[in-house]
C-alpha positions as CSV (number, residue, x, y, z in Angstrom):
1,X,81.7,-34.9,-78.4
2,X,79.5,-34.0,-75.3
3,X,77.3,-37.0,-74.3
4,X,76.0,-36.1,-70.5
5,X,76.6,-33.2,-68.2
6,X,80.4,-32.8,-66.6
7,X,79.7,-34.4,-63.4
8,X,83.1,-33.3,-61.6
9,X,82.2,-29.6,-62.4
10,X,82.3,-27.7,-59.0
11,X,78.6,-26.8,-59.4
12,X,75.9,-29.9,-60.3
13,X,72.4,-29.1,-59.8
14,X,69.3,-31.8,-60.6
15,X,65.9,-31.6,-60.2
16,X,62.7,-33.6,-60.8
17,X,58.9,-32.1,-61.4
18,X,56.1,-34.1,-62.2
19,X,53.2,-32.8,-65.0
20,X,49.6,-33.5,-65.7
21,X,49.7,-33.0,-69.4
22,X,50.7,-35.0,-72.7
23,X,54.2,-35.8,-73.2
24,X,53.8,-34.4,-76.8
25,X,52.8,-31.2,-75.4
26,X,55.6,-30.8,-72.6
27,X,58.1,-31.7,-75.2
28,X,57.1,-29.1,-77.8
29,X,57.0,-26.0,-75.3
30,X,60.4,-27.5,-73.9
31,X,62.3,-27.4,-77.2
32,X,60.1,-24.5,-79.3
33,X,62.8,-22.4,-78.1
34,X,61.5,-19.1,-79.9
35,X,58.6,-19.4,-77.7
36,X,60.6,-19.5,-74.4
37,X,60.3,-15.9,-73.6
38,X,55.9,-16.4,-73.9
39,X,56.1,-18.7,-71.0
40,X,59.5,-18.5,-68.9
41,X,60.0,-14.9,-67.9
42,X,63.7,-15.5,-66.8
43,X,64.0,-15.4,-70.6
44,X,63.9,-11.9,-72.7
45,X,64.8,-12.8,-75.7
46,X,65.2,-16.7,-77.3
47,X,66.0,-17.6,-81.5
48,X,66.5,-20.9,-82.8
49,X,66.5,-21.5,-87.0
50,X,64.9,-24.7,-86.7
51,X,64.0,-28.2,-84.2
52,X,66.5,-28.7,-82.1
53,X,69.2,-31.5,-83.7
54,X,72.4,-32.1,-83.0
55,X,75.4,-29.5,-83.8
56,X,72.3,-26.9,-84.2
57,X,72.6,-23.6,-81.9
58,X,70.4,-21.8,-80.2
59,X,70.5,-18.0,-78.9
60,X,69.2,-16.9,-75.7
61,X,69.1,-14.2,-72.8
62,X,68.2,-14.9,-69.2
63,X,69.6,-12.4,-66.6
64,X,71.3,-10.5,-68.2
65,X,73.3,-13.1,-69.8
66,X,73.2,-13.3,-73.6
67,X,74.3,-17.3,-74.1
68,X,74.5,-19.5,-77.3
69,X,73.9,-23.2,-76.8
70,X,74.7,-25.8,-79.1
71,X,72.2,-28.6,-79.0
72,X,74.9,-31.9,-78.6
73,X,72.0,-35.0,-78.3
74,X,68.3,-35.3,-78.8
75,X,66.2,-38.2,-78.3
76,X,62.8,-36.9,-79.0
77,X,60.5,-36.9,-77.0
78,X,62.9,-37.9,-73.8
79,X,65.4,-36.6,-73.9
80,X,67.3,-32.9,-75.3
81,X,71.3,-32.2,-73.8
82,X,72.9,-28.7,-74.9
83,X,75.4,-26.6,-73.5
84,X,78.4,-23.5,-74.0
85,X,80.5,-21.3,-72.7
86,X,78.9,-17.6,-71.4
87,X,80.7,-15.2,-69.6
88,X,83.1,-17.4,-69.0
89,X,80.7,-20.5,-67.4
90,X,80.9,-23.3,-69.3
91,X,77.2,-24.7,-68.4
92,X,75.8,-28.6,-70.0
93,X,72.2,-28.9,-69.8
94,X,70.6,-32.0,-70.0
95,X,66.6,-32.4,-69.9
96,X,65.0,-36.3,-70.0
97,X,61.3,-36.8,-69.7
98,X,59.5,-39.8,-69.0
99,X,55.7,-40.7,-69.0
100,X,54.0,-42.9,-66.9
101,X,50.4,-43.5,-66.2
102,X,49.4,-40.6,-67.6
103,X,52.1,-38.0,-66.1
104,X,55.7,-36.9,-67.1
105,X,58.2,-37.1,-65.1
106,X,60.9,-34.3,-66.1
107,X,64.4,-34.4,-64.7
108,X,67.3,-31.8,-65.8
109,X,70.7,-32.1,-64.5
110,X,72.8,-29.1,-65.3
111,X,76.9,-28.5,-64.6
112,X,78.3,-25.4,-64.2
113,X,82.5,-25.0,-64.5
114,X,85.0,-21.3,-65.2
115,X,86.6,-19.3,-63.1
116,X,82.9,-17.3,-62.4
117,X,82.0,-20.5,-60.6
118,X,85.4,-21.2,-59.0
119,X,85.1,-17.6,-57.4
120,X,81.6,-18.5,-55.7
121,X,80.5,-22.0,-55.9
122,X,78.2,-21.8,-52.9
123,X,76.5,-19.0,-54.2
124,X,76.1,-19.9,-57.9
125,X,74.5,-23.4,-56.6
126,X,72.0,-21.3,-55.4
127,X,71.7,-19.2,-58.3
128,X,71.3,-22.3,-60.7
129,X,69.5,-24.0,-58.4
130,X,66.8,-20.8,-58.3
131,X,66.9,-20.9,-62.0
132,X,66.0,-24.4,-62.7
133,X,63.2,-24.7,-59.6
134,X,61.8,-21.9,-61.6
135,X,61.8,-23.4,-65.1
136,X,60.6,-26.6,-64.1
137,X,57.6,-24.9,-62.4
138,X,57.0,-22.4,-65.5
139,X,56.8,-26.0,-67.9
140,X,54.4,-27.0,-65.5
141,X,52.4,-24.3,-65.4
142,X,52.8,-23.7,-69.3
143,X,52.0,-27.3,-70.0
144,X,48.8,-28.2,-67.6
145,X,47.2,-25.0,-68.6
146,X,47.6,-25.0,-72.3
């Protein structure tokens, strides 16, 4: 059973945004996953069958990359942890989000581990990095203007 990210993976990115809008309302775009590809356009296509819950999957395309994540915790509305193998990356995904006075405090952590990432850990840092700085901002955006 996954409970948290794989923290000795070669590649560990985190990252913290703060939003102006109802917790409520940045949970529900978060984890409306068929609605991902309205608002994050990293994403072309995104199905889900139902909420998020645990041992539930989810299917997804972002560069490319057509993934299936299986949803391992959720804690609604704080915190959501989901992850799989693509292409040979085995990626955990773990969002938590906090309010306080009025604002929500978002923080994903995500691992990366496979031989893709063995090959070029310096350079899929970046690439995960890039991915998450824009997600974060695209919730943001999604959320405060909604």
């Amino acid at each position: 059973m996954i409970t948290a990210i794989n923290t000795q993976a070669p590649v560990v990115v985190r990252l913290d945004i703060v939003i102006d809008a109802p917790l409520e309302r940045v949970w529900a775009l978060h984890t409306d996953v068929n609605s991902w590809p309205s608002w994050q356009s990293d994403i072309t296509d995104a199905s889900a069958d139902g909420p998020p819950l645990p041992g539930s999957a989810f299917r997804w395309s972002t560069f490319g990359l057509d993934i299936t994540s299986t949803v391992h915790a959720v804690e609604a509305p704080h915190r959501i942890l989901w992850g799989g193998p693509a292409h040979g990356i085995t990626g955990i995904h773990q969002w938590t989000f906090r309010e306080q006075d009025g604002l929500v405090h978002v923080h994903t952590e995500e691992s990366w581990d496979g031989e893709p990432i063995l090959a070029d850990i310096a350079g899929m840092r970046t690439a995960l990095e890039g991915s998450l700085t824009s997600w974060l901002q695209r919730l943001k955006e999604a959320a405060e203007h909604s």
